[in-house]
N, C-alpha and C positions, 0 to 999 in steps of 0.2 A: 227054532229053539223054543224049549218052555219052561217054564217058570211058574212061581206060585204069588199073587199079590199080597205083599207086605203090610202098604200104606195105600192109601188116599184121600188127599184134603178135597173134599168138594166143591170148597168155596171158594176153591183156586185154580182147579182141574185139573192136576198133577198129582202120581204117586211114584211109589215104587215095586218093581218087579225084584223077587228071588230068584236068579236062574234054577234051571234043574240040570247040572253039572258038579260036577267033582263031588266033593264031600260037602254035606249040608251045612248050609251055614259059612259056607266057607269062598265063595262067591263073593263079587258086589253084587252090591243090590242095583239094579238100570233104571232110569228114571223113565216115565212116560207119560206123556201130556194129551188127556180127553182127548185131542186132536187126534191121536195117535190112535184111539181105539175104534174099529173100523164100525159096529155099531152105533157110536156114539154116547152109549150106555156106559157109566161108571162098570168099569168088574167089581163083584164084592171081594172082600178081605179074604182072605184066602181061595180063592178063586185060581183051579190053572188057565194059565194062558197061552198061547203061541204066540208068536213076534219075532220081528226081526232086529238085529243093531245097528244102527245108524251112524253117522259119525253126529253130534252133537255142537253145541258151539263152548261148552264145557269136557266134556266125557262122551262117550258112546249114548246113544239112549238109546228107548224101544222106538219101534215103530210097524204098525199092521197088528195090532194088539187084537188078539182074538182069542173069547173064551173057548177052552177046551173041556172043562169037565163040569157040568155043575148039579147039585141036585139037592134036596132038603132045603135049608134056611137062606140057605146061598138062592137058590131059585126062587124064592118065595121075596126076595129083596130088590134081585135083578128086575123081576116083574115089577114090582111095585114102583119103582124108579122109570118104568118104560112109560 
């Protein structure tokens, strides 16, 4: 599944994922913990990703969080953060 990154707090290591399903916006949003990103690297903010659902110990979450598309500002952040 893919999606596009919403949120993430860094100082906590959790964000959220948009899926890219149905009508936009209209999704929950899944949550995903730096854990989760197989990197290790924050994605930036709007950032797509690939990932899988998990069962959570609240809701579903992400999990195997992997960037899909990145390039301009978004790559220039990713880097800098490596």
């Amino acid at each position: 599944m893919n999606g596009i990154v919403k949120f993430y707090n860094d100082g906590k290591g959790y964000g959220f994922i948009a899926p890219l399903i149905g009508k936009p916006d209209t999704a929950p949003e899944v949550f995903f913990h730096i854990s989760a990103v197989r990197s290790r690297v924050p994605p930036p903010i709007g950032a797509e990703v690939s990932f899988v659902l998990v069962r959570g110990t609240k809701r579903p979450q992400a999990a195997n969080v992997e960037l899909v598309i990145l390039g301009g500002a978004a790559l220039k952040t990713a880097i800098s953060k490596a």
